[in-house]
N, C-alpha and C positions, 0 to 999 in steps of 0.2 A: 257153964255158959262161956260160950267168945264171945269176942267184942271184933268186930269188923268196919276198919275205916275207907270208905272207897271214894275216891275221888273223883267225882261226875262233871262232866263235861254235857256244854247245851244248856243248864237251865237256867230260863233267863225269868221265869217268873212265878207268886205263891205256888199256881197250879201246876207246876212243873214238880216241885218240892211236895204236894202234894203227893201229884202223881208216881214218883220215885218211892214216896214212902209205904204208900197203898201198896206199890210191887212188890213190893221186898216182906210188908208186912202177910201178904197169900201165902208167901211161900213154908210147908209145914214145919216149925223148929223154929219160926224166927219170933224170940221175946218183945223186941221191938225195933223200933228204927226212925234216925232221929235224924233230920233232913235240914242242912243250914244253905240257903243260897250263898249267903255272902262268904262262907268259905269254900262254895261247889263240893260241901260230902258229906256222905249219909254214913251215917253211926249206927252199926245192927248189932244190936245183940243176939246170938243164936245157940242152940242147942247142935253144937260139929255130928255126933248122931243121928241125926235126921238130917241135917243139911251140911251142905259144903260150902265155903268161901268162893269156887266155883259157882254154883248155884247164886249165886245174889248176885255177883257180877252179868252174868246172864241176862239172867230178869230185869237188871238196870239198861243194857243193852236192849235187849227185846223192844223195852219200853221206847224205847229211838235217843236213845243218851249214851254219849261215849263213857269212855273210863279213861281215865290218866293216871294208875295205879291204885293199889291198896295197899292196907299197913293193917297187921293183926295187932292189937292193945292185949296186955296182960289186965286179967282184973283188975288190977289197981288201976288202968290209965295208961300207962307206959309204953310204949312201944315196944313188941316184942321181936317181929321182925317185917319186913317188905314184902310185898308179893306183886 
């Protein structure tokens, strides 16, 4: 599993956080996905074989929500590098 931190832009409420999470959770490969307004980003866990970090950026967009970068986490939590 990765861990994918994307940093959403637009959401301004529950149903927004929601909505972002539902998205991302569709998509085939994704373990889950954890959605904070007060930091603007959703935390995915995914299976890279079925899905790209590409792909979930997408689907955040799609949904009508910017991105302001992403960061891939090492299992542990850490930052592994920017995207």
């Amino acid at each position: 599993m990765q861990i994918e931190v994307i940093n959403v832009i637009a959401m301004h409420s529950p149903g927004c956080g929601s909505r972002v999470s539902r998205v991302l959770r569709a998509i085939h490969g994704v373990d889950a996905a954890r959605v904070s307004l007060e930091r603007a980003e959703a935390v995915v866990e995914f299976d890279e074989a079925l899905c790209s970090p590409e792909q979930l950026r997408w689907a955040v967009q799609a949904a009508g929500y910017g991105i302001e970068g992403a960061r891939r986490l090492s299992p542990r939590g850490r930052a592994a590098a920017d995207a």
